[in-house]
C-alpha positions in Angstrom: 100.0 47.8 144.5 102.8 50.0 145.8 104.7 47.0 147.6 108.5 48.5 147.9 110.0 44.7 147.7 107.8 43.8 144.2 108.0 47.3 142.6 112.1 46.8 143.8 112.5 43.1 141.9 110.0 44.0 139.2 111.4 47.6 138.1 114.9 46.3 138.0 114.1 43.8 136.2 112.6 45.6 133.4 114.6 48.6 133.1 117.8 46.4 133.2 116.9 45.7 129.6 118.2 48.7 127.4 115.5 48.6 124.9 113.3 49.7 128.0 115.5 52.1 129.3 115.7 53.7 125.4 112.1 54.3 125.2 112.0 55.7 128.9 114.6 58.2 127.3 113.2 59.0 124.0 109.1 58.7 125.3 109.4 60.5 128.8 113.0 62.9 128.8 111.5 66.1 127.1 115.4 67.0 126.2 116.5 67.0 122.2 119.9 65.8 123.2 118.7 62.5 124.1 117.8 61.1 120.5 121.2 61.9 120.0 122.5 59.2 121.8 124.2 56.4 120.3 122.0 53.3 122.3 123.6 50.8 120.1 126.7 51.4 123.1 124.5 51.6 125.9 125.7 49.5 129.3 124.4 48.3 132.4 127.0 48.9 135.2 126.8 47.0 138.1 127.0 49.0 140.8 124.4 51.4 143.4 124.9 53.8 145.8 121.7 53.7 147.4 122.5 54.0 151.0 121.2 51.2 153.5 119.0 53.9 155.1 117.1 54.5 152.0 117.3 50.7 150.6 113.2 50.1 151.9 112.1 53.4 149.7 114.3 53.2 146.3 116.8 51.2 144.0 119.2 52.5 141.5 120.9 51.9 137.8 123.0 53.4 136.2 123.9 53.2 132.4 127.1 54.2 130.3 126.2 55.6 126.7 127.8 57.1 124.1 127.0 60.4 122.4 129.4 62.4 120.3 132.2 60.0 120.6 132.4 60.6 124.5 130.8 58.6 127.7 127.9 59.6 128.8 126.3 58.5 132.1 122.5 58.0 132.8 122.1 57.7 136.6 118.0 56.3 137.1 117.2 56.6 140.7 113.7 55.0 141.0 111.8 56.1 144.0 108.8 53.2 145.7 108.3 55.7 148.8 104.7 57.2 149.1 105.9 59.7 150.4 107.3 62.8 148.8 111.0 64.1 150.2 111.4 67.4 149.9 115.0 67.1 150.1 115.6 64.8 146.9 117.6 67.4 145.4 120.0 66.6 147.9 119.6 63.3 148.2 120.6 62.7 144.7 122.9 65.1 144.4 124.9 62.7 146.6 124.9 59.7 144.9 125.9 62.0 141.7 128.8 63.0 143.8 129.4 59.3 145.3 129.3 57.9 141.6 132.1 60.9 140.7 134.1 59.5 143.7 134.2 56.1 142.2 134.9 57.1 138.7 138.0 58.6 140.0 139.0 55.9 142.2 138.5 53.4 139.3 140.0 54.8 136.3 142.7 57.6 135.3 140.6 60.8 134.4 141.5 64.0 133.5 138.0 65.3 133.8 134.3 64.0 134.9 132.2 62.6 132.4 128.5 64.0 132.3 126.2 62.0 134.4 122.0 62.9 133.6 120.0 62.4 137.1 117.0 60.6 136.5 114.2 60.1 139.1 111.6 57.6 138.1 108.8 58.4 140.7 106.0 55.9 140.4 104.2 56.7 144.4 100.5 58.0 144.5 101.0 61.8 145.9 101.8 64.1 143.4 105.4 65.1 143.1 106.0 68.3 144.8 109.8 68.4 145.6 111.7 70.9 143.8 114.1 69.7 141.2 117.0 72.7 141.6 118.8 72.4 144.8 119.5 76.4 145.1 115.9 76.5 146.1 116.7 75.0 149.0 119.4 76.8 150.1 119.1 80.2 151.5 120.4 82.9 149.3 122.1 85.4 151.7 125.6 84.3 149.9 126.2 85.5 146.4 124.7 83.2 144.2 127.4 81.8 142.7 128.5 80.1 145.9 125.4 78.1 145.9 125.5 75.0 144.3 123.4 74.2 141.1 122.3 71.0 140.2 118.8 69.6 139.0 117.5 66.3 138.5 115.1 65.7 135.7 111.4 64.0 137.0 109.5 61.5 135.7 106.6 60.9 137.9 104.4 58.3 136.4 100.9 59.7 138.0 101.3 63.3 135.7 100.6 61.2 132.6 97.2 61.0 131.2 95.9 57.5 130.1 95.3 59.1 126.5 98.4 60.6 126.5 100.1 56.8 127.1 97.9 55.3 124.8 99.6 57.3 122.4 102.8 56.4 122.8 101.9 52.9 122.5 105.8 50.9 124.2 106.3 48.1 127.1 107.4 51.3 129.3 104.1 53.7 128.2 102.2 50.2 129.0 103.4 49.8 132.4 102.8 53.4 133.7 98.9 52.6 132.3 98.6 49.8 134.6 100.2 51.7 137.1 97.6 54.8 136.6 94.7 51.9 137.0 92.5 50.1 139.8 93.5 46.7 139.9 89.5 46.0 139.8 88.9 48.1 137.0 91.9 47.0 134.8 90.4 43.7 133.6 87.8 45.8 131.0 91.0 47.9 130.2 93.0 44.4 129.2 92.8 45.2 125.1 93.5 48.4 125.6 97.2 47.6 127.4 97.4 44.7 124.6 96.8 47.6 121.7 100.2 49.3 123.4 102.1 46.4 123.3 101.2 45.0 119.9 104.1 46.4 117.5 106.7 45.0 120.4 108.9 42.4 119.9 108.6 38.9 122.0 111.8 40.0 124.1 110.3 42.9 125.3 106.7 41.8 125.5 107.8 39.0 127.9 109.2 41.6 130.0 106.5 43.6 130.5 104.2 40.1 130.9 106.9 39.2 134.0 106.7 42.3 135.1 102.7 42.1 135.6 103.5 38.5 136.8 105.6 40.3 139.9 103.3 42.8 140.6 99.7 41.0 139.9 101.0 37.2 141.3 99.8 37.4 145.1 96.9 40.0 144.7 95.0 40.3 141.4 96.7 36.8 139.6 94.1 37.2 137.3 94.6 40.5 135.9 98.5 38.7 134.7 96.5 35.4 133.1 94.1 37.9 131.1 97.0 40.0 129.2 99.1 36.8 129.1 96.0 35.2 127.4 95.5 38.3 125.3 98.6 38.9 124.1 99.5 34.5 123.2 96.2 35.3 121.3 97.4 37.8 119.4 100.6 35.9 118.7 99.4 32.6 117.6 96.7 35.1 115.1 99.9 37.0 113.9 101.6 33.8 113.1 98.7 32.2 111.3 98.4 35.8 109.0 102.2 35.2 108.4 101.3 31.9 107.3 98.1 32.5 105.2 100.5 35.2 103.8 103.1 32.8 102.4 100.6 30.9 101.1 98.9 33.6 99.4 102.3 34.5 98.2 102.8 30.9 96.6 99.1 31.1 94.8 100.2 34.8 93.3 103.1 33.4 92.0 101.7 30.5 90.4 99.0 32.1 89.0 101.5 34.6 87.6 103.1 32.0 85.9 100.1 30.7 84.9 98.8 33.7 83.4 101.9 34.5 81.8 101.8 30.8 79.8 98.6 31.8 79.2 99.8 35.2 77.4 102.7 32.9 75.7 99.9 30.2 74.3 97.8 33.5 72.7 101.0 35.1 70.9 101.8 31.8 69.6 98.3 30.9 68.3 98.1 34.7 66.9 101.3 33.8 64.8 100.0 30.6 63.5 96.7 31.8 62.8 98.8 34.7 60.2 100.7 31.4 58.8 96.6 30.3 58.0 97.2 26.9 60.1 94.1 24.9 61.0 92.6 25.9 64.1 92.1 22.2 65.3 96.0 21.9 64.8 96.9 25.2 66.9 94.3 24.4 69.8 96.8 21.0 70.0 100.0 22.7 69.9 99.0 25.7 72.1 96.6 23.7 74.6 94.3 26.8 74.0 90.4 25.7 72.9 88.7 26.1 69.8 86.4 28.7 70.7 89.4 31.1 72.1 91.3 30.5 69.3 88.2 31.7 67.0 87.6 35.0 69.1 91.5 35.8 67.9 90.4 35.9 64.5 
């Protein structure tokens, strides 16, 4: 389930949508600053800086954004390799740097815009590399002739299922099936569908291509049984919005109804204090006999 070339086409697929990319910021990036992003502004560039040597373990995007009236770049580095490098510090620190070098060659700047590195580790072996890069460098220099620069970590494997139940998104949906045994996942197929369900179509046909990618050539089925699920659940939604119109139309006409009703009463009321025969104000009013008696 950890193929490099589907997790490559399927991840960049998905998080090349920015409502994905907002709700891996605002569900996973512990930091207040991000909800104060302006995502209304946020842009795909088309551009990586993965380096041919590393092309077979990880892909990259990167996103410009707006916050506080200045850019803001959101540099997603998302890592297939099982294999934990100890050295990503460094690793990423480069294409920060690379990026930097292209900003300047490309446009007239007076100073760097901010650029947040995101890894996005979704591999099986629990993340152990560290996230500062002075820890990797001895410290027999005074300290501030070390570099410092972090990267923030999402590994997908330090998220409890409960915990991404919870959050109840496309992305929070995707890092469930990621946590789960194919062969186990098919009694777990409501429970994905539950996440999903306040989505919108455009985003909950992502996340079904996405399973189409990574399920098609291994466990097919597991794909059919959320798409199933989930055009279920659609054509039931679509039937409530109906029955609800209709039920709509019924309250209004019986509102009317009742308030003729209401109409016919005050009239026959006012013609029973003018002493007019009863007979005569069950014609004009279209009320009966007996209801016009109980008035007296």
């Amino acid at each position: 389930m950890k193929n490099k070339h589907i997790h490559d086409c399927g991840y960049k697929n998905f998080f090349s949508n920015p409502v994905t990319v907002k709700q891996l910021l605002t569900s996973f990036v512990n930091e207040d600053w991000v909800h104060n992003l302006d995502f209304n502004t946020l842009e795909r560039m088309e551009t990586s800086f993965v380096t041919d040597e590393f092309r077979e373990k990880e892909s990259d995007l990167i996103y410009k954004v707006q916050v506080q009236g200045k850019e803001l770049y959101i540099y997603i580095l998302l890592e297939f390799q099982s294999t934990v490098d100890r050295f990503m510090a460094l690793r990423m620190l480069r294409y920060i740097t690379e990026f930097y070098e292209h900003l300047v060659k490309s446009q007239k700047l007076n100073t760097l815009p901010s650029v947040f590195p995101l890894l996005l580790y979704n591999g099986d072996k629990k993340w152990t590399a560290p996230v500062d890069i002075d820890t990797l460098i001895d410290d027999n220099i005074p300290v501030e002739y070390i570099p410092a620069f972090r990267y923030y970590k999402i590994a997908e494997n330090e998220f409890s299922k409960e915990t991404l139940k919870q959050i109840e998104n496309v992305v929070s949906a995707l890092f469930y099936v990621e946590n789960s045994i194919p062969e186990k996942l098919l009694k777990e197929i409501d429970i994905v569908a539950e996440m999903i369900k306040n989505e919108k179509p455009d985003e909950t046909q992502l996340f079904l291509n996405w399973m189409r990618v990574i399920f098609n050539e291994t466990h097919e089925e597991i794909y059919h049984e959320i798409k199933q699920v989930e055009e279920i659940r659609t054509m039931f939604a679509t039937k409530l919005e109906k029955y609800g119109e209709k039920l709509k139309r019924e309250g209004i006409q019986k509102g009317v109804q009742e308030g003729m009703h209401r109409k016919a009463i005050q009239t026959a009321k006012a013609l029973l204090d003018k002493n007019m025969n009863i007979q005569e104000i069950s014609e004009i009013t279209g009320l009966s006999v007996e209801e016009i008696e109980s008035l007296k």
